[in-house]
C-alpha positions in Angstrom: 40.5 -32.5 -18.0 42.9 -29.8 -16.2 43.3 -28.5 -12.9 42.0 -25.4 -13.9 39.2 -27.1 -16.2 38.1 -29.2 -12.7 37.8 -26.8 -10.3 35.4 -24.4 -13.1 33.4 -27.6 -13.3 32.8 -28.4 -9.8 32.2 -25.3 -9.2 29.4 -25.1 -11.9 28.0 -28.0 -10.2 28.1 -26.1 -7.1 26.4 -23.2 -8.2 23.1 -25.1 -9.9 22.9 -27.4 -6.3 22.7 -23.9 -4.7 20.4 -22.3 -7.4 17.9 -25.8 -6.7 17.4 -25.5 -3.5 17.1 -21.5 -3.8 14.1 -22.7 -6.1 12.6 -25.0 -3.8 12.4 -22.5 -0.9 11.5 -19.4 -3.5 8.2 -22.2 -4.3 7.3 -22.2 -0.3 7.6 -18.5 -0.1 6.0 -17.5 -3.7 2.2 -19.2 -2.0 2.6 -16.9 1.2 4.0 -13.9 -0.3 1.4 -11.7 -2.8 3.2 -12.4 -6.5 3.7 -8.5 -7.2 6.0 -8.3 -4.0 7.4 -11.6 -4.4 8.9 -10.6 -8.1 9.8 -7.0 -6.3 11.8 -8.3 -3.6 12.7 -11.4 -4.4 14.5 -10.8 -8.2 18.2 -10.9 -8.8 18.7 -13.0 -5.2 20.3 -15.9 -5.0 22.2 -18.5 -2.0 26.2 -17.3 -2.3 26.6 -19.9 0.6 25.5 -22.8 2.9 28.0 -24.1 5.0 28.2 -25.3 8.6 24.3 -25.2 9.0 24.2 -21.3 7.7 22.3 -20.1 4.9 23.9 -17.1 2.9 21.4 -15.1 0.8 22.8 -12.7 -2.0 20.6 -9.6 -2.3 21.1 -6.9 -5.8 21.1 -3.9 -3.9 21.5 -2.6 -0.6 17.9 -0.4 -0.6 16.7 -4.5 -0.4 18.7 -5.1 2.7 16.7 -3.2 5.6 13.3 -4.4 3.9 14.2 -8.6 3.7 15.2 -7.9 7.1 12.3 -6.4 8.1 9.5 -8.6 6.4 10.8 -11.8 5.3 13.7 -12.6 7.1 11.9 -15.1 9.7 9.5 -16.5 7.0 12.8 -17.3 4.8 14.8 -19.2 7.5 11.3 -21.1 8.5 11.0 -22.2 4.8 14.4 -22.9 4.8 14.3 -25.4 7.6 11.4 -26.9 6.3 13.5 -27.5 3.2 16.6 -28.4 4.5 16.6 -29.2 8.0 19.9 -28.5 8.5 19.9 -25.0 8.5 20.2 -23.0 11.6 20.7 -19.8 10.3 20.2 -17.3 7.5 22.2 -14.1 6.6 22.1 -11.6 3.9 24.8 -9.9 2.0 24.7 -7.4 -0.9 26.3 -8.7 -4.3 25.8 -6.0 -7.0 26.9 -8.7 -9.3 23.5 -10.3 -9.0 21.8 -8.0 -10.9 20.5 -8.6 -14.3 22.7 -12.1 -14.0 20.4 -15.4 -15.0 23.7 -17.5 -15.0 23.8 -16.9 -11.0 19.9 -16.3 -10.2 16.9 -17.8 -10.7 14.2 -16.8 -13.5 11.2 -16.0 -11.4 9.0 -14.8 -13.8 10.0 -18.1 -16.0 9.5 -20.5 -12.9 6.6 -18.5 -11.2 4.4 -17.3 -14.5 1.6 -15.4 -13.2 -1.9 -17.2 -12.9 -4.3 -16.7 -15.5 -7.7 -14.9 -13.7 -11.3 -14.9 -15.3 -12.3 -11.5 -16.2 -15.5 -10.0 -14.9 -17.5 -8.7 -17.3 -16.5 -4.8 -17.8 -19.6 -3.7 -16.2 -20.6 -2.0 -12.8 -23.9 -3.6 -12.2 -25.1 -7.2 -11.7 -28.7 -8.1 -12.3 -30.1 -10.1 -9.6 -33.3 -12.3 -8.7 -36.5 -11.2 -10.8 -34.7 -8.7 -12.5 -33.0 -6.2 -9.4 -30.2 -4.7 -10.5 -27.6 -4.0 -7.5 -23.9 -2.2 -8.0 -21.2 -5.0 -8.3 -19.4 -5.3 -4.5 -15.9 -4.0 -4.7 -13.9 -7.6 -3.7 -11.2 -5.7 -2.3 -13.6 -3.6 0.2 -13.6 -6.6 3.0 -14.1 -5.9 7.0 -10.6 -7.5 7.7 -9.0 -4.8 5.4 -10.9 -1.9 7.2 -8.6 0.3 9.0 -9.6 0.7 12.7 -9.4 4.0 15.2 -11.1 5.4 17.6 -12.7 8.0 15.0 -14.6 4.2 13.4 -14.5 1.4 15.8 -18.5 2.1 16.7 -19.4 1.8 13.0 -17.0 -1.1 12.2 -17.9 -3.2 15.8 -21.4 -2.7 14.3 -20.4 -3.5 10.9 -19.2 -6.7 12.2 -22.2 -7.6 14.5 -24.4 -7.4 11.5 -22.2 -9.6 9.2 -22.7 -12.2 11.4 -25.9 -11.4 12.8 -27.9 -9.9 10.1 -32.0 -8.8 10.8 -30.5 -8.6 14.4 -30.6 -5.5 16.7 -29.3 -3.8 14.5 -31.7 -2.9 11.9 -31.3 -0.6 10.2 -27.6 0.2 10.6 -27.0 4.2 9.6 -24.0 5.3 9.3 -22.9 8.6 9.0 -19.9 11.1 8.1 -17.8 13.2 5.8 -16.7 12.7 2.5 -13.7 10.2 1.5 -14.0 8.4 5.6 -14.9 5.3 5.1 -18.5 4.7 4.8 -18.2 3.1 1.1 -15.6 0.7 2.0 -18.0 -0.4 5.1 -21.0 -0.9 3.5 -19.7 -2.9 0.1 -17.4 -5.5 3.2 -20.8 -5.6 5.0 -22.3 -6.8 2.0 -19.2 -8.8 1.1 -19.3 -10.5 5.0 -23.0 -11.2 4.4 -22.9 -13.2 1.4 -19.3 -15.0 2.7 -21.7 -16.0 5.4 -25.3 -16.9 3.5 -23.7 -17.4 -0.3 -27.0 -17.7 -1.8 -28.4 -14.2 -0.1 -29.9 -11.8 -2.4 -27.8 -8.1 -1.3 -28.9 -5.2 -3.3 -26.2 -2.1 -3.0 -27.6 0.9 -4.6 -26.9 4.9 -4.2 -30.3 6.9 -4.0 -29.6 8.3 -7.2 -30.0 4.5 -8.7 -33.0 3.9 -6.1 -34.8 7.6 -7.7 -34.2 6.3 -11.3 -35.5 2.8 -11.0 -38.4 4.8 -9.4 -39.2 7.1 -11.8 -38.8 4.5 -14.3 -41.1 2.3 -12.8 -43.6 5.2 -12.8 -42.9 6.2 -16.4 -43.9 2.3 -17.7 -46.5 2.0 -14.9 -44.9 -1.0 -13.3 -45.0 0.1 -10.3 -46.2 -3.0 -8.7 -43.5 -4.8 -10.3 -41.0 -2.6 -8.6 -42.8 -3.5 -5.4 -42.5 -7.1 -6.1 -38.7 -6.9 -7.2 -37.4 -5.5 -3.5 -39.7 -7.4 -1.6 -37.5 -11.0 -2.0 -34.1 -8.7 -1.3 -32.7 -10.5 1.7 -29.6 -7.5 2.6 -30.5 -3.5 1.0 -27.7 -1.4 1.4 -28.4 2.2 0.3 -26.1 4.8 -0.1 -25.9 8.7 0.4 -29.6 8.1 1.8 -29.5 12.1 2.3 -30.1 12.5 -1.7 -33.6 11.4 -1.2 -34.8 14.8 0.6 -37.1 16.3 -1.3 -38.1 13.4 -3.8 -41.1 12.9 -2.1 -42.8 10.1 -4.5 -39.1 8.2 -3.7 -39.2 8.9 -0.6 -43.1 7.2 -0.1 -41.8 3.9 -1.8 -38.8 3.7 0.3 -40.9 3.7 3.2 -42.7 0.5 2.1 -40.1 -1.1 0.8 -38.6 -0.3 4.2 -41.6 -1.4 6.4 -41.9 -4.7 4.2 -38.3 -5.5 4.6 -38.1 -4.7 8.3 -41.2 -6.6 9.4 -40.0 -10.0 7.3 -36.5 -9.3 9.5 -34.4 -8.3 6.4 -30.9 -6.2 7.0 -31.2 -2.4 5.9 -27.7 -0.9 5.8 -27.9 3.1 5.0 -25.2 5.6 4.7 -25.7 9.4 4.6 -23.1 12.3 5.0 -25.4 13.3 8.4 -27.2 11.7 11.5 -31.4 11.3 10.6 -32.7 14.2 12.7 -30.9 16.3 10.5 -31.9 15.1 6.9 -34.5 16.7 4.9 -36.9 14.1 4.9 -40.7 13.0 6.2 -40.4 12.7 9.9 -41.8 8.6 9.6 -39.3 7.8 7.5 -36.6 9.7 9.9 -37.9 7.9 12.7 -37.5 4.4 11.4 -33.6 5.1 10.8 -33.4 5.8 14.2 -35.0 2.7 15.6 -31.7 1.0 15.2 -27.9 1.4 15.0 -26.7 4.9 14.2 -23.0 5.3 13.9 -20.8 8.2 13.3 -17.1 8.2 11.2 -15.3 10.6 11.8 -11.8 11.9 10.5 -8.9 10.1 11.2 -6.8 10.4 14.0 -2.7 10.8 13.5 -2.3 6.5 14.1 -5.1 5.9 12.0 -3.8 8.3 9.2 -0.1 6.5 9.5 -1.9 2.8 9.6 -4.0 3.5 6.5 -0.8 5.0 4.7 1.3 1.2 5.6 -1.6 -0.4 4.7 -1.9 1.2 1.3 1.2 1.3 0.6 1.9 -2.7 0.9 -1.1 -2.9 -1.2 0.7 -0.7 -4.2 4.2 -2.9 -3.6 6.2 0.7 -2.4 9.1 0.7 -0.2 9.1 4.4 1.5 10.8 5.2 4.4 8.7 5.4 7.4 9.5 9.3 8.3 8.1 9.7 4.9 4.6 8.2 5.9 5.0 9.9 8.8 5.4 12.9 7.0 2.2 12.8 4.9 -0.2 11.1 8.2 1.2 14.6 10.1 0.2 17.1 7.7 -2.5 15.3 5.5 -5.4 15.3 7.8 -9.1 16.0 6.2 -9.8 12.4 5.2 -9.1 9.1 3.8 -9.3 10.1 -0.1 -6.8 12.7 1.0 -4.2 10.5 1.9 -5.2 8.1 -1.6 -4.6 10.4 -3.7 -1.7 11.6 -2.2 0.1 8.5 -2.2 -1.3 8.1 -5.7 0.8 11.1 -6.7 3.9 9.0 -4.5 3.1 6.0 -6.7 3.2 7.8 -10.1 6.6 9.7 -8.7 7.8 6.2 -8.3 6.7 4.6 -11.3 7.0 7.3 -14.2 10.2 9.1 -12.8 11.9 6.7 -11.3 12.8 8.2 -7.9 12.7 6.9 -4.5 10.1 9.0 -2.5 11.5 11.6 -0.2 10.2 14.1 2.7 11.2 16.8 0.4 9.6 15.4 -2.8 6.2 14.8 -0.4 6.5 18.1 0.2 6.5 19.4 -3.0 3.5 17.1 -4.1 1.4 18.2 -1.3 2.7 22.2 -2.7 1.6 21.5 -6.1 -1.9 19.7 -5.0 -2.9 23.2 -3.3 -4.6 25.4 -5.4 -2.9 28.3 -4.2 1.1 27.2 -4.1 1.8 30.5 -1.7 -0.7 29.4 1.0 1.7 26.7 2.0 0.9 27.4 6.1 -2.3 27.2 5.2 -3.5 25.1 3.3 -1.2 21.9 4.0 0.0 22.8 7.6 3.8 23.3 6.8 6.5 25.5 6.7 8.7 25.6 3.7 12.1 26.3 5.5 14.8 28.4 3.7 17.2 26.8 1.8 20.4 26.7 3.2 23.9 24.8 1.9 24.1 21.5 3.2 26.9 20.4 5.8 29.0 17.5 5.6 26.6 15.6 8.6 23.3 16.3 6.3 25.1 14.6 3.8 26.4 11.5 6.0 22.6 11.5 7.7 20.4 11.6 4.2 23.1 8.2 3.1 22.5 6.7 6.4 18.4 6.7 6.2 18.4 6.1 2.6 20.5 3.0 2.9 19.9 2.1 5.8 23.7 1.9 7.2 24.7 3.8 10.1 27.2 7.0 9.8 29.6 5.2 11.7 30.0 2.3 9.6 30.2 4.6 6.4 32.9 6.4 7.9 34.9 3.6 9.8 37.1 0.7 8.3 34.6 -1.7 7.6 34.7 -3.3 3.9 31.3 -5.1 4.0 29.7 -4.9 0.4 26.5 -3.1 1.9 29.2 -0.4 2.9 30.9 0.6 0.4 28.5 1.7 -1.8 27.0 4.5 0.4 30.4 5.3 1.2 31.7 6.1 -2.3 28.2 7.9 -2.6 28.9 10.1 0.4 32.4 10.9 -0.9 31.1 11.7 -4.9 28.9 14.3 -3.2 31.2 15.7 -0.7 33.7 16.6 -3.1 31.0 17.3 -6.3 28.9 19.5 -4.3 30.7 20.6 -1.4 33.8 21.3 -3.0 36.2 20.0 -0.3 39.5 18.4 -1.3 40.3 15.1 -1.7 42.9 15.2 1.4 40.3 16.5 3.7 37.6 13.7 2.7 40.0 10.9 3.5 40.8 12.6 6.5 37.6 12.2 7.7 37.0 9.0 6.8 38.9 7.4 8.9 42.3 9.5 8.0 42.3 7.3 4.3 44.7 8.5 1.7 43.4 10.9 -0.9 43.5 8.2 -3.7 41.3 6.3 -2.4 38.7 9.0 -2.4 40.0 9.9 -5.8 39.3 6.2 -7.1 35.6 6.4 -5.2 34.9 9.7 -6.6 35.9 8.1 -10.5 34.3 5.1 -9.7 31.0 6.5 -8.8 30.8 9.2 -11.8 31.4 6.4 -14.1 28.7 4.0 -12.7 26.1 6.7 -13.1 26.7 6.1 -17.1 25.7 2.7 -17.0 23.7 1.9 -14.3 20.2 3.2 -14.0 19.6 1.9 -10.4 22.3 3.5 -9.1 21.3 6.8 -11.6 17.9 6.9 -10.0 19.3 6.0 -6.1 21.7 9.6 -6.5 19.1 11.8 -8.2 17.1 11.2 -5.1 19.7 11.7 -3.0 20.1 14.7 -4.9 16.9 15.9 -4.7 16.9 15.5 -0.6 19.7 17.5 -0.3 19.1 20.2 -2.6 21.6 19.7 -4.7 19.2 19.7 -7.9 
């Protein structure tokens, strides 16, 4: 064997000892990490180095750096330890080599196949003990889940004192609001809590529509009695939009004996309705029972809670956006929860079907198009669209520096760290595309660097953007922030 023939060997060897123990800390951190953000964030990395009790991590692309740093830098160098007790430290790097390159990374979605799940029957109803029928609980709807602020803490503190205390004082529990706040998600983790707590509880969640129709069924078939029997044995009844039973006055009689017999055998009533009980159009003894316990109002959410629900969701739908972008949509979206959804619904499909990186200027033309009157921008979505105006060599340097998370100073200094250069050349391809300023007068702001080196990162860049679409999508948002497109 040659020299030459050695030292490719060894180093072979090298790189499968490093790729090994990369797999046996990606196992740890696959079982604490949810699977669609461990294949996100985790694909394409590999260890470029340990040596002298440090731990060098190799990430594809620099957009990764700010968020490993962020969220799974301590849990990595804990599962590291735990591996390899030797390590004392972890660092990152960017190696755009990584991508795309199963010689130097490991196959996650060949070691880590996702987990085959039993399907739920494709229907929306369950039927329960002597033949009830009750809406299936949404799973994902839990208490712990449940954004808190000081527009829902009274509902959710009394949320959680019936999950664990149910028939207690308070029964019923009435909650009431606006549309898209909340009060769904509350009752179906209610419900959830309760049969966490008592698994073999009988909980019936119905809307008053469903309780109407079983009603008038019941009358139709004369089984009335039946019907009786049926919610008498119901241990939790959650009913929803409560206010649809005004003026269905043979559905409202039955509720109130259903009611009475639940209540006096100490079973939980949960009820939701769009308005407090004094104000629903309803007979004044049935009124007066939902006020005989916990009445609760949600209300819309405040700035913190907007910005909370919007980090939340966003985790949940595996997105990295850049805070000011949140902050962007909690500021100006502000009527309820289902507001702020479906916004971020338009974020995801943005994301997912075009490919681009989510911006405050893209947000802002969502939030445009999603007003039925595009003119009424003041109005309707509570901002200003400014006047477009050339941008300057700093809005340039600034949009690099959020977007990649690298500071101006570093971009424009000597530093030669991988995570660098890229945004660099970036900055310099737009200077000179869209700015039109020479060659010369770039380098001379970067650090007074000669004009073929701007030249070669100008090239360099133009011919990336043919083959790589990472980088394609990474400039047309770029583009797009600084109105270049």
């Amino acid at each position: 064997m040659t020299c030459c023939a050695s030292l490719s060997h060894r180093n072979k060897v090298a790189t499968k000892d490093l790729q090994s123990l990369w797999l046996d800390i990606l196992s740890v951190i696959a079982s604490k990490v949810p699977r669609g953000q461990f294949i996100t964030w985790f694909k394409d990395t590999a260890i470029l180095g340990h040596e002298g009790g440090k731990l060098v991590i190799g990430l594809p692309l620099p957009v990764s750096l700010g968020w490993h740093m962020e969220h799974y830098s301590s849990l990595t160098r804990e599962v590291a330890q735990g591996v390899d007790p030797d390590i004392q430290q972890v660092v990152y790097t960017v190696d755009t080599g990584l991508r795309d390159n199963p010689t130097r990374t490991v196959d996650l979605l060949k070691h880590f196949p996702e987990q085959k799940r039993r399907k739920l029957p494709n229907k929306q109803e369950v039927r329960l003990a002597e033949g009830l029928v009750s809406k299936i609980l949404n799973p994902r709807y839990m208490l712990e889940n449940f954004i808190v602020g000081s527009d829902n803490r009274l509902a959710y503190a009394a949320c959680q004192s019936v999950s664990l205390h149910p028939g207690g004082r308070y029964n019923p529990l009435f909650l009431y609001g606006g549309v898209g706040l909340g009060k769904t998600h509350l009752l179906q983790a209610t419900g959830n809590a309760l049969l966490k707590l008592i698994p073999g509880a009988t909980v019936v969640y119905v809307t008053s529509e469903d309780f109407t129709n079983q009603v008038i069924e019941a009358i139709q078939r004369q089984k009335m009695e039946q019907f009786r029997r049926r919610y008498r044995v119901v241990d939790v009844l959650i009913i929803d939009d409560v206010q649809f039973l005004a003026n269905k006055e043979r559905t409202q009689e039955e509720f109130f004996h259903t009611f009475n017999a639940l209540y006096e055998e100490r079973k939980q009533i949960i009820l939701s309705a769009d308005r407090p009980p004094q104000e629903l159009q309803m007979e004044d003894r049935l009124t007066s029972r939902f006020e005989k316990g916990m009445i609760a109002d949600i209300g819309p959410p405040d700035y913190e809670t907007r910005l909370a629900i919007l980090v939340e969701k966003a985790q949940e739908y595996e997105l990295f956006i850049d805070r000011i972008v949140l902050e962007f949509i909690a500021e100006h979206a502000k009527k309820n929860v289902r507001e702020l959804e479906g916004i971020l619904m338009q974020v995801v499909a943005q994301y997912e079907l075009e490919q681009r990186v989510p911006t405050v200027k893209s947000m802002a033309e969502i939030m445009c198009k999603l007003s039925k009157d595009p003119y009424a921008k003041d109005d309707v979505i509570g901002f200003s669209v400014q006047p477009k105006r050339m941008a300057t060599f700093q809005d340039v340097m600034e949009a690099i520096s959020r977007y990649y998370s690298v500071s101006v100073q570093d971009m424009i200094g000597a530093s030669r760290v991988r995570e660098i250069l890229l945004p660099r050349q970036i900055a310099m391809y737009f200077l000179k595309k869209y700015l039109r300023i020479s060659y010369a007068n770039i380098g001379e702001r970067f650090s007074g660097r000669d004009h073929t080196t701007v030249m070669n990162s100008f090239g360099k860049i133009e011919k990336m953007l043919h083959n790589d679409p990472q980088l394609l999508r990474e400039v047309r948002a770029l583009e797009k922030e600084l109105d270049f497109v």
